[in-house]
C-alpha positions in Angstrom: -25.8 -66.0 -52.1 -22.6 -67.7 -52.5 -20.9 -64.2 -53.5 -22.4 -62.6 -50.1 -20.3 -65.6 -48.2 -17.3 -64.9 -49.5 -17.8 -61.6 -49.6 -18.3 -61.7 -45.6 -15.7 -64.3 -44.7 -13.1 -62.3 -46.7 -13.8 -59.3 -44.8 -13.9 -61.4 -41.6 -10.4 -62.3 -42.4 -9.1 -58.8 -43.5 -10.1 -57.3 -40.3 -8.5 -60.5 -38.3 -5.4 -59.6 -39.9 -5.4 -56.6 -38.2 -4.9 -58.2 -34.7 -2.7 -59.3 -33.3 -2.3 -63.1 -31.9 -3.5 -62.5 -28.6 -6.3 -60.3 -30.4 -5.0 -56.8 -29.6 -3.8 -54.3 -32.6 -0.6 -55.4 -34.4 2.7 -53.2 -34.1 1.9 -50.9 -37.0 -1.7 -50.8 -35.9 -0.2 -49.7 -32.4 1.9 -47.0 -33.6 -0.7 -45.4 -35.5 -3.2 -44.9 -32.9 -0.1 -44.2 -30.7 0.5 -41.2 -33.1 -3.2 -40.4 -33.3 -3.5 -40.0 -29.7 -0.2 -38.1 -29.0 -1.1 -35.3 -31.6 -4.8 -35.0 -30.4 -5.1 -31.9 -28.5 -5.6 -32.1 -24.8 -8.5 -30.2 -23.1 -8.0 -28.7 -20.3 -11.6 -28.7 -18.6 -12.2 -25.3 -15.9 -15.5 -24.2 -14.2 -17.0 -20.7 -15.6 -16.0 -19.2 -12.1 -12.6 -20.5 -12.0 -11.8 -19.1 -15.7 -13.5 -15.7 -14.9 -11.8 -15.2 -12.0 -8.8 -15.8 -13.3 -9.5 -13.8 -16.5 -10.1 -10.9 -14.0 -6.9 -11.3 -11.9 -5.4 -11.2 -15.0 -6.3 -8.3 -16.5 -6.8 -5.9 -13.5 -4.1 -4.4 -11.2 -4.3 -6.0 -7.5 -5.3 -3.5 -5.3 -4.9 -3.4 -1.5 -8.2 -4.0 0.6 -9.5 -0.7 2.4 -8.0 -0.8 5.8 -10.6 -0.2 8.7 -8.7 3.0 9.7 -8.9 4.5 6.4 -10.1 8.5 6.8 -11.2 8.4 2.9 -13.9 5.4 3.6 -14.7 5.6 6.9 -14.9 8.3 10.0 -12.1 7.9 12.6 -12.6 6.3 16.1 -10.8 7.6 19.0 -11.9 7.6 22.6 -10.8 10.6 24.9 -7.8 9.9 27.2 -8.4 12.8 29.6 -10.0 12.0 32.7 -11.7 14.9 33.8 -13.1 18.0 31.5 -9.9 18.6 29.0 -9.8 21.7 26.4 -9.8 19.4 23.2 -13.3 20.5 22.1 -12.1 24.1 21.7 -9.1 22.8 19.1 -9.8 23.8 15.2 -10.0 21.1 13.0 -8.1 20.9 10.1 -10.4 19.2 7.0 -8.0 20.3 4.3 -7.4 16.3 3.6 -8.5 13.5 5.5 -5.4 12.3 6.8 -5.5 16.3 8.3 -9.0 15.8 9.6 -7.9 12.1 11.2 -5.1 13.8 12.4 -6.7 16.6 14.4 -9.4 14.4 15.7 -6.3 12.3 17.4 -5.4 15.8 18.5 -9.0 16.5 20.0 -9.2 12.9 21.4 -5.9 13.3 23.4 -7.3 16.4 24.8 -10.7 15.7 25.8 -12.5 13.1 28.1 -14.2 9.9 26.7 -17.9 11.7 26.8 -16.6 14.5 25.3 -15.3 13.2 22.6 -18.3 10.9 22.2 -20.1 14.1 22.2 -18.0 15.0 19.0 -18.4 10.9 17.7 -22.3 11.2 17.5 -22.0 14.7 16.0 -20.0 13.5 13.2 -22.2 10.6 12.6 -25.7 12.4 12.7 -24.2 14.9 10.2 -23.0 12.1 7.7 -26.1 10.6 8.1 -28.6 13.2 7.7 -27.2 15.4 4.8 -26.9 13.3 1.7 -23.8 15.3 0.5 -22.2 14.5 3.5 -22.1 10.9 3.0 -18.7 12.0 0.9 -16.5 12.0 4.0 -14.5 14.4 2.0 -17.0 16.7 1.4 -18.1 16.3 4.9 -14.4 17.5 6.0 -14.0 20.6 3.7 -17.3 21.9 5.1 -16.4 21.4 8.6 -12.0 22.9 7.9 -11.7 25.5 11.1 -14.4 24.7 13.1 -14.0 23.8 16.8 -15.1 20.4 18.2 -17.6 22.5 20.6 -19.1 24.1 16.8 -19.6 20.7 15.4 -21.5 19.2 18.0 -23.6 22.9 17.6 -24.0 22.6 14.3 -25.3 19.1 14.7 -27.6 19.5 17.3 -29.1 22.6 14.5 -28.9 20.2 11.9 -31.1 17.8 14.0 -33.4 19.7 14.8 -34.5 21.2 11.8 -35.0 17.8 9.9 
């Protein structure tokens, strides 16, 4: 029992020895867990989003957002600027690309009135809309290369009615 007391108290003392007098870690106990925690790595702690996100903007090519006015995505919008009856439903349009086909609409547009060209509009749109290979707008512009505006809004009025 003795043995176990001084067993103890020496081990008491060792680890006093350790401290310094105010009961923090001596100088060379200092330096060491100075040392420790300079070469622990540091951990740099991001949320799943943030590090996929970024893993994606790193790895892909920034790419411009579609503009609104883009012939490719989306059909254009122009409103007739005629007054009266005009001739621009009897001008060809030109589908060979869709900047053409844009293009010639412009053309039509400045050459019509505002119903007749909304004429043309819902022409378009009911042809995209009710043949499924025309929801391709490019497709949609190769099929209707040399027609007038006056044969679209025919063909879509045929198309119509025989769905």
């Amino acid at each position: 029992m003795k043995y176990l007391i001084v067993l103890i108290a020496s081990l008491a003392l060792l680890a006093g020895c350790k401290t310094g007098p105010n009961g923090g870690l001596d100088d060379e106990a200092n330096a060491q867990a100075s040392e420790t925690a300079t070469e622990a790595p540091t951990r740099e702690v991001r949320r799943r989003s943030e590090s996929a996100q970024q893993a994606q903007a790193d790895t892909t090519p920034r790419r411009a957002p579609p503009r609104a006015d883009d012939p490719t995505i989306h059909l254009p919008r122009f409103q007739g600027s005629l007054t009266g009856e005009g001739l621009g439903l009897d001008m060809v349009l030109d589908g060979s690309s869709p900047e053409a086909f844009r293009d010639s609409l412009e053309m039509v547009a400045l050459e019509s009135s505002d119903e007749q060209y909304q004429l043309l509009d819902q022409a378009l749109g009911i042809l995209r809309h009710t043949n499924l290979a025309f929801r391709d707008l490019n497709t949609l512009y190769s099929h209707l290369d040399g027609m007038t505006g006056q044969e679209v809004i025919d063909y879509a009025r045929q198309e119509a009615r025989r769905r």
